[in-house]
C-alpha positions, -999 to +999 in steps of 0.1 A: -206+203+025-189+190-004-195+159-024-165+133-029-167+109-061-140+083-071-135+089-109-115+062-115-096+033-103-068+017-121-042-013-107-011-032-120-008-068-132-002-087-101+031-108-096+048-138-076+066-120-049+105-138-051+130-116-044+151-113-077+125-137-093+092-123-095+075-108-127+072-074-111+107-078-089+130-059-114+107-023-106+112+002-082+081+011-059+078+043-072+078+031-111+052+007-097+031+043-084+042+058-113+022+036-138-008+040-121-005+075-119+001+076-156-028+058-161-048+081-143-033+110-160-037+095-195-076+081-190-088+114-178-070+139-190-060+154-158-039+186-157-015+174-130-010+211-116-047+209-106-042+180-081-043+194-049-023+160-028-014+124-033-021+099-003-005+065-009+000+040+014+021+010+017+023-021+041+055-021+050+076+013+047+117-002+044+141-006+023+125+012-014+092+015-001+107+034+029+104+068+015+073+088+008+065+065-021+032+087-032+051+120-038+082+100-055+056+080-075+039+113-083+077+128-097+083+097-117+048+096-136+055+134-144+038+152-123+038+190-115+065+193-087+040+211-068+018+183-059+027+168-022+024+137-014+024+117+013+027+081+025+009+063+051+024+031+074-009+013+077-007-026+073-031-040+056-060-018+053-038+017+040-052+014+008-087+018+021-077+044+046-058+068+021-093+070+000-110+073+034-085+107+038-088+118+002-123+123+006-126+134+042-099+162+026-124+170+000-156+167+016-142+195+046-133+220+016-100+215+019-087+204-013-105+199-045-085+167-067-070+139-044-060+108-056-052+081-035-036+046-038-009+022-026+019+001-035+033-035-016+059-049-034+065-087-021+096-089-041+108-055-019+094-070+015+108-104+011+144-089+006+144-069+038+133-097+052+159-118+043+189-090+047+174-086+087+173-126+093+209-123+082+214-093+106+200-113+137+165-103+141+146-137+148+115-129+130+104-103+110+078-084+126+057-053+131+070-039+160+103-035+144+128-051+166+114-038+195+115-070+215+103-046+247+071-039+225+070-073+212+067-083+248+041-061+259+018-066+226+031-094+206+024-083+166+019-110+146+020-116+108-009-114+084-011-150+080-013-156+113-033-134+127-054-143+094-052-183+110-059-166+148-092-151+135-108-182+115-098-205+142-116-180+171-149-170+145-150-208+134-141-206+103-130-240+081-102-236+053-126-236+026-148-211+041-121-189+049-108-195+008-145-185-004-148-153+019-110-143+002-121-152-028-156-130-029-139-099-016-110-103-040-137-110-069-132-143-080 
């Protein structure tokens, strides 16, 4: 069985997520993917026709980031056009799962160089948002409209799913704040 390292991990500057406003809001997704994968590239000298896949993942695939945002990210950081791509629809948590599949990929033989990432732009999000309040939908949420779904399992936000968990496990704000900040690293 095959051993599977990470070699590297790079990220962009963070940003305020305003639609229109925010530092990052004027970039595409992909130039977003792009810039890592540059990165990458650049810091390790990798020969791009040697990467085997691309498995990116993104919270929220609509609007710009409705496409498959890791080959597209791929093509815009210059890429050989052979590498595929793909894009997972996982929440939060897809960043962590594409890595998971990158290396259960390599570890069963059956690729050699994955890389593995993801991309939420706020700035994206928010304006979808906004355009389907304006359509009629009540809410945004994750079971995309589907108010039979919605019905049948309500899917909540982040945030308050986040609030549903501290209040059931007994967390207090600051506790809550403190366990954000350690696994963010501040």
């Amino acid at each position: 069985m095959a051993d599977a390292f990470i070699i590297d991990a790079v990220r962009t500057p963070r940003g305020i997520g305003k639609p229109g406003k925010g530092a990052l809001a004027h970039l595409h997704p992909h130039d977003l993917g792009a810039t890592l994968l540059k990165a990458l590239k650049e810091r390790n000298n990798i020969r791009t026709d040697e990467v085997d896949d691309i498995i990116w993942s993104t919270s929220t695939r609509k609007g710009p980031q409705g496409g498959n945002v890791g080959r597209l990210s791929a093509l815009a950081a210059g890429y050989d056009v052979k590498v595929s791509g793909t894009t997972l629809d996982r929440a939060c948590g897809g960043g962590v799962t594409a890595v998971n599949l990158a290396a259960a990929q390599i570890i069963s033989g059956m690729e050699n160089c994955v890389i593995a990432g993801g991309t939420e732009m706020m700035s994206v999000m928010l304006s979808e948002m906004q355009l389907e309040m304006a359509a009629g939908m009540k809410q945004y949420d994750l079971s995309s409209g589907n108010e039979h779904l919605q019905q049948l399992h309500p899917q909540s936000n982040q945030g308050v799913a986040a609030d549903a968990i501290a209040a059931i496990e007994g967390f207090t704000t600051c506790a809550l704040l403190a366990a954000t900040e350690s696994l963010l690293g501040g």
